[in-house]
Every structure is written in structure tokens, then in C-alpha cells.
C-alpha positions as CSV (number, residue, x, y, z in Angstrom):
1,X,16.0,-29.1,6.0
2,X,18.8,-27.0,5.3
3,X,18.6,-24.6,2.0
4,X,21.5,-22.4,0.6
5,X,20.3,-19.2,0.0
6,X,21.5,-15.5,-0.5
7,X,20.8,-12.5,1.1
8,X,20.9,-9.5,-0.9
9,X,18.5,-5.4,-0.7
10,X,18.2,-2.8,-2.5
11,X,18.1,0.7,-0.8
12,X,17.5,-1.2,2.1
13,X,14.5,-3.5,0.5
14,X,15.9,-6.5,1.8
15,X,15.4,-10.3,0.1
16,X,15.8,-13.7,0.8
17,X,16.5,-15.4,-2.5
18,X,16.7,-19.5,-3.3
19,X,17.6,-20.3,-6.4
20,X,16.0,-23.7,-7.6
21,X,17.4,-24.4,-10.6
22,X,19.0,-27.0,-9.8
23,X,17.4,-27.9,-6.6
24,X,13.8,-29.2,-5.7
25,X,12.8,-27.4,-2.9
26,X,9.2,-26.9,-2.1
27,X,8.5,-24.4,0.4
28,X,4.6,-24.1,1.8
29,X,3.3,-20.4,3.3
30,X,4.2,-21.3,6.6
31,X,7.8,-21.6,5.3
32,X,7.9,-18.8,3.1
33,X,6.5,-16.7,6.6
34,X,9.1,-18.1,9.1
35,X,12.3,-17.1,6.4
36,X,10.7,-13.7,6.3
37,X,10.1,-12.9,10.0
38,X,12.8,-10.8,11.2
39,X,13.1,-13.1,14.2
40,X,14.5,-15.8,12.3
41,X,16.2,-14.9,8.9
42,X,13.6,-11.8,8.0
43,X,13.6,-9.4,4.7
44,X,10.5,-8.1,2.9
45,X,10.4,-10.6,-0.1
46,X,11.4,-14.0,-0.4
47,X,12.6,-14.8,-4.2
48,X,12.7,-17.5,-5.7
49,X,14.5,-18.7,-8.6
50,X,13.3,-21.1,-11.5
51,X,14.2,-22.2,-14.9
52,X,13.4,-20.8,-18.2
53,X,12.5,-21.3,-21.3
54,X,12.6,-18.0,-22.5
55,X,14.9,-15.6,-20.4
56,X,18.2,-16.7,-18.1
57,X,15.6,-17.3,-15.5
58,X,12.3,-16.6,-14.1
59,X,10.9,-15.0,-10.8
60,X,8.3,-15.9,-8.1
61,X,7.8,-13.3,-5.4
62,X,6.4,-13.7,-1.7
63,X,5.5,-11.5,0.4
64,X,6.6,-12.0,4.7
65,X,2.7,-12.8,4.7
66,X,3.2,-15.4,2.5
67,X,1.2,-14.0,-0.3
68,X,2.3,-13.8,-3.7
69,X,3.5,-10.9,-5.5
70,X,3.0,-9.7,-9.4
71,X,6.3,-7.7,-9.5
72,X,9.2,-6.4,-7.2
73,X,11.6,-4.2,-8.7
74,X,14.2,-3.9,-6.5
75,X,14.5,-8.2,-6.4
76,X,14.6,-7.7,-9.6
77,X,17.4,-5.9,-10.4
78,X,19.4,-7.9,-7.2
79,X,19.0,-10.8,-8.8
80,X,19.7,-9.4,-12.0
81,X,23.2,-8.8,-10.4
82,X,23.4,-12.2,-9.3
83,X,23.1,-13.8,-12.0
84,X,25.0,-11.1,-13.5
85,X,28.0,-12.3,-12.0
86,X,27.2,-16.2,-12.5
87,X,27.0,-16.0,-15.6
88,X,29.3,-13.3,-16.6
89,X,26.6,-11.4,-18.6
90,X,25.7,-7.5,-18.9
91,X,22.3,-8.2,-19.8
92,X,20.2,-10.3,-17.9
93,X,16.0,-11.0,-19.2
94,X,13.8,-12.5,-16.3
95,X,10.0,-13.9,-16.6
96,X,8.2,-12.6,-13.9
97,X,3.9,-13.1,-14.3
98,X,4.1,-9.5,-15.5
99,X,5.8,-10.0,-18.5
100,X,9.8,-10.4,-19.3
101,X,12.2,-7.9,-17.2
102,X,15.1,-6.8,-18.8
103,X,18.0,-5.2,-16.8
104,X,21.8,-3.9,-17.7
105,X,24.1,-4.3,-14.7
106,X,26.0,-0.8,-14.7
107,X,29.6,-0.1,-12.8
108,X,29.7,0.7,-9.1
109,X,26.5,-1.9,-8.0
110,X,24.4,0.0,-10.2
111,X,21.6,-1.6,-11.9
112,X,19.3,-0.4,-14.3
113,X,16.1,-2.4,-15.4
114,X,13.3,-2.0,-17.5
115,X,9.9,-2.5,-15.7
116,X,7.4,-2.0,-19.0
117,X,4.6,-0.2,-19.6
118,X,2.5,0.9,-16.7
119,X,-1.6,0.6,-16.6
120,X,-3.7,2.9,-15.6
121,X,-7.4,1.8,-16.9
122,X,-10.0,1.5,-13.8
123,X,-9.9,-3.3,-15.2
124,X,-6.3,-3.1,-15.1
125,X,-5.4,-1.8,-11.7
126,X,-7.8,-3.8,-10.6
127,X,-10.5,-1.7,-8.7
128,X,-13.7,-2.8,-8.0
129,X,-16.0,-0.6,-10.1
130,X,-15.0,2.0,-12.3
131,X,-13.7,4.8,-11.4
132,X,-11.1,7.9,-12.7
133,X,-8.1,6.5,-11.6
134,X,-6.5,9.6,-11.3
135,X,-8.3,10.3,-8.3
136,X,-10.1,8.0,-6.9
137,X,-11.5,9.9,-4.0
138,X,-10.3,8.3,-1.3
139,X,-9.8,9.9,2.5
140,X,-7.1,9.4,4.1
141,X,-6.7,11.0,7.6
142,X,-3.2,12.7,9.2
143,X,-2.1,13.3,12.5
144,X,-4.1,16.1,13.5
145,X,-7.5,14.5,12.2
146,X,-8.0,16.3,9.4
147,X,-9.2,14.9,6.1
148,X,-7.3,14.7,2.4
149,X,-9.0,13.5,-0.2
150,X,-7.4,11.7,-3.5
151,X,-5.2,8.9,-4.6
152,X,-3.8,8.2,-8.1
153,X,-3.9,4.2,-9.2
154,X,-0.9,2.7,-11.6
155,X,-0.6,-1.2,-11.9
156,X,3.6,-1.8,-12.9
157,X,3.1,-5.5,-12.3
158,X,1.5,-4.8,-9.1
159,X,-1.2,-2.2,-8.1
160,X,-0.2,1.0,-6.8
161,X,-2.0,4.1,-4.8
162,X,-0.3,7.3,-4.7
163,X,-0.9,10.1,-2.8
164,X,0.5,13.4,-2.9
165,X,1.1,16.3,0.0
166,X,2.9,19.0,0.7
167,X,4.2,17.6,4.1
168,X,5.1,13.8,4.5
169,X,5.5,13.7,8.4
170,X,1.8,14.2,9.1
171,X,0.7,11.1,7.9
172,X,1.4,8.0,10.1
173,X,1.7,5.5,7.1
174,X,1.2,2.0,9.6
175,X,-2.4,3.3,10.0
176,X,-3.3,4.8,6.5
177,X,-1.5,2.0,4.8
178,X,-3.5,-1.2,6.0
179,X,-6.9,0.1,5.4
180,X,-6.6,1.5,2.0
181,X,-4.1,-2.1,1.4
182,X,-7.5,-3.6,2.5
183,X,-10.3,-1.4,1.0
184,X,-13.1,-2.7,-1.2
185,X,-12.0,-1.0,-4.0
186,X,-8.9,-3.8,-4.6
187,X,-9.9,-7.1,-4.9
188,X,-6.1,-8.0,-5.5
189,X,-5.2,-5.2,-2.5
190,X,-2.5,-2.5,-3.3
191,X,0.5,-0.9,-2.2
192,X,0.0,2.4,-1.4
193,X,2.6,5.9,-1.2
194,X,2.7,9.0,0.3
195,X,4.7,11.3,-1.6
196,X,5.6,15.1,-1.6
197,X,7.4,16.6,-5.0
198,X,10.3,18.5,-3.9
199,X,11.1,19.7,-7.4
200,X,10.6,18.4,-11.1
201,X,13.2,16.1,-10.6
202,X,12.6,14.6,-7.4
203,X,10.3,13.3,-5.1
204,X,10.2,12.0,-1.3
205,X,8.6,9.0,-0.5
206,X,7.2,6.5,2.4
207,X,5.9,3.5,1.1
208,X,2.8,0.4,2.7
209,X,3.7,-2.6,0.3
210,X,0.5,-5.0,0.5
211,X,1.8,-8.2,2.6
212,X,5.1,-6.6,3.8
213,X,4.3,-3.4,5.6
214,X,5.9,-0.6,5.7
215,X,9.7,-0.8,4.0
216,X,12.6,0.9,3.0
217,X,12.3,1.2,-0.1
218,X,10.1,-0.3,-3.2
219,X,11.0,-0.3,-6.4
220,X,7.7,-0.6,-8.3
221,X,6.0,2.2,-5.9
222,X,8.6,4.5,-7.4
223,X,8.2,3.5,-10.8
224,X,4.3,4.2,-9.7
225,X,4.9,7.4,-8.2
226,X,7.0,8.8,-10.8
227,X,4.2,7.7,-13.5
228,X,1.9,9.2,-11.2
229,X,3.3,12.7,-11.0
230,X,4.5,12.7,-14.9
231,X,0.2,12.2,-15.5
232,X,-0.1,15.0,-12.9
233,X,2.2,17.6,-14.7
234,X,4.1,17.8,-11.9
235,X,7.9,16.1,-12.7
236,X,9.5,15.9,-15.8
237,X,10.3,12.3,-17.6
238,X,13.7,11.4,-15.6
239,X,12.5,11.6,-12.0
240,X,14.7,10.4,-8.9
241,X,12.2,9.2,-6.3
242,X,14.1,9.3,-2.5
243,X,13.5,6.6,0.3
244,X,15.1,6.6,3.6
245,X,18.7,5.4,2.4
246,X,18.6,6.5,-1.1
247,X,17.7,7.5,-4.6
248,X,16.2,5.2,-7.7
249,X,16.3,7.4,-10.7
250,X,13.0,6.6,-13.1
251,X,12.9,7.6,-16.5
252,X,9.8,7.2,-18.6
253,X,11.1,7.0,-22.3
254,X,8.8,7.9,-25.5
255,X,7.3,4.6,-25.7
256,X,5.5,5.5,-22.0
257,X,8.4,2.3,-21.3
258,X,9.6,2.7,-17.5
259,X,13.2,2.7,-16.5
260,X,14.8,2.2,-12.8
261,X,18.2,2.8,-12.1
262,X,19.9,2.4,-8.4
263,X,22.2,0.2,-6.2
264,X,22.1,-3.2,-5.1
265,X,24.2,-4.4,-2.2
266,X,26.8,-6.9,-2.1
267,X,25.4,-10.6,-2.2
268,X,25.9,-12.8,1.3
269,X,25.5,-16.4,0.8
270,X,23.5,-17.9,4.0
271,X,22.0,-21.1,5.1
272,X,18.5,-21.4,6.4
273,X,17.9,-24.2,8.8
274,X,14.2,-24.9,8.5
């Protein structure tokens, strides 16, 4: 079966997406996992595109395990480009299962989308009992054995840990990131952060996404982190949140609405042979 497909990232956040408007393609988990692993076509997410009734299109996410996602910002806003240029529109509206996404499509492969209204009650993240969800309490171990304590929950489509220190490098992210991912307290798993503020208006970042790993670059764990930080007094409302190749710039507005602005790469069209 071949497939036409596109292959587009954000900051590095890389994604496989098919559009199926106007094709029926039917791909099972075992599918969805060979087009993610890097030994075949490989990228973080698989997208992919459906009709709709009520925006220019709507979204289904995957994660390389196959799983399904609530909400990927990053995809997002590429395929907000996309369809950007096939349809020669500024504004482009997508239904995710979060709720619609709206994004303007800037100069210079810039796009800027609007994620919503993040939640941060103990029923909405989900945890398993309730707890303050700015700071759950959780231990996390680095490098040299010693313990921290804490973790701030935020659900932007898709639950969220964050956790803050003063020094990112001695935390080994492939260890913390698959048991807190897996702990009891997330029935629906979560991404999880580690994050240092290097001023009001910026913070560094290493990211776990549940069913991917560690990447790049997420979209929604900046949105999260940024939300996170604003509750903590500790950055202002316009936050840009650094990964390993770049910047997003967040800005919570005065409806508590969240707002992500950053590139997308160029599209490449490709053909997966499955």
C-alpha cells in the first residue's frame, strides 16, 4: 500500500501527516508504529487529517507507540501551515478532541495558534485522587541520588507534570520521565518537564511526552510550563519557553486563553510504502 504523505516539525518535533480527506485509508497500531519508528520513516506524531463539519479540518494524533493523543501543538500549527497554503487562508480552525484550535499563519514560517484554556482541577488533569495540583509531591531523583520533591499538573488537551530546578543537567529525563509517565496517579499517563526559569521572560526546558519519549520540542509542555510558572509567580504573562533548537513564545491573555507563537519547517511531500 503506498500512501502520500508529508513530512513536516516544529523546532525539531517532527510529524508524519496523511491527509484523508479525500482518501480512505485505514491505518491499524501496528501501522501507525512502523511510520513512526525512526528505522523506517520515524517522527514523534503521526497526524492525521479528516473532514469537518465545523472547522477547515479536523485532527487525530498518535503517538510512535501507537497510542492516541488529546492535543499536540506543534502538529498543530504545521498543519495549520499546510493547509494554510492549500487553501490560501490566513486563518485556519481545526477540531481536535480538545476543543476547536485556532491559528494565524504569520510571515517568515511563523505560526501562532491558540491552544484554549488550560485546567488545572485535581478531575480534569486526570489524577487518581485528589490532590493540590500545584504540587503534587512527587520525588523525582537526579544524578547524584538525591531527592526533589514537587511537580505542578496543567491538562492543555493533554496532561502535563512540571517540575522546576535550578540546574537542568542533573536530571537524566529517560529515567525520571517513564515512571512518573506511568505512575498511579494518571490513569490517562502524562507528559512530564523539567524546567529551570532563567528570567521572567524565559524558561529552559527538556521534555518526556507520554508514548513518544523524550523529544525536541513539545508544544503543549510549553504552553504547560509557562502556565505553570505564571501560577507560581515566577514569569510574567508573555513567556518564551527554549528547547534544544529554539524558542515558542507563550502568552496567557486576560481571559487565562493560551497563545503559542514559533516556526514550522518547510513541508516535504513523501511516500510511505507500507
Amino acid at each position: 500500500m503506498y500512501i502520500s504523505a508529508f513530512k513536516m516539525d516544529g523546532l525539531g518535533n517532527d510529524f508524519v501527516i496523511i491527509d484523508q480527506r479525500n482518501q480512505n485509508i485505514n491505518l491499524s497500531k501496528n501501522q501507525i508504529i512502523k511510520i513512526c519508528d525512526r528505522k523506517f520513516i520515524g517522527c514523534d506524531q503521526l497526524i492525521i487529517i479528516n473532514n469537518s463539519k465545523t472547522a477547515d479540518a479536523s485532527l487525530e494524533f498518535f503517538n510512535s507507540d501507537g497510542s492516541l493523543s488529546g492535543a499536540c501543538g506543534n502538529g498543530s500549527r504545521c498543519v495549520a501551515d499546510l493547509l494554510s497554503k492549500q487553501n490560501n487562508k490566513k486563518e485556519i480552525t481545526l477540531s481536535t478532541s480538545s476543543g476547536i484550535i485556532k491559528s494565524n499563519i504569520l510571515n517568515n514560517n511563523l505560526v501562532e495558534t491558540n491552544i484554549g484554556i488550560p485546567k488545572t482541577n485535581w478531575e480534569e488533569i486526570p489524577l487518581s485522587e485528589n490532590l493540590n495540583t500545584k504540587n503534587l509531591k512527587l520525588k523525582i531523583l537526579d544524578k547524584n541520588n538525591k531527592e526533589h520533591i514537587g511537580g505542578i499538573a496543567i491538562n492543555v488537551g493533554n496532561p502535563h507534570v512540571i517540575f522546576f530546578t535550578d540546574n537542568l543537567e542533573i536530571f537524566e529525563l529517560e529515567n525520571i520521565g517513564p515512571k512518573i509517565e506511568n505512575h498511579k496517579l494518571f490513569p490517562e499517563k502524562c507528559n512530564v518537564t523539567i524546567a529551570k526559569v532563567v528570567s521572567e521572560s524565559l524558561i529552559k526546558v527538556k521534555v518526556w511526552e507520554r508514548g513518544a519519549g523524550i523529544t525536541k520540542a513539545c508544544g503543549t509542555a510549553a504552553c504547560a510550563t509557562a502556565v505553570a510558572s505564571n501560577i507560581k509567580g515566577l514569569t510574567k504573562a508573555k513567556t518564551d519557553i527554549e528547547f534544544e533548537l529554539g524558542r515558542l513564545s507563550i502568552f496567557i491573555d486576560e481571559k487565562n486563553s493560551i497563545h503559542m507563537k514559533g516556526p514550522v519547517s518547510n513541508i516535504k511531500n513523501i511516500e510511505i510504502n507500507l
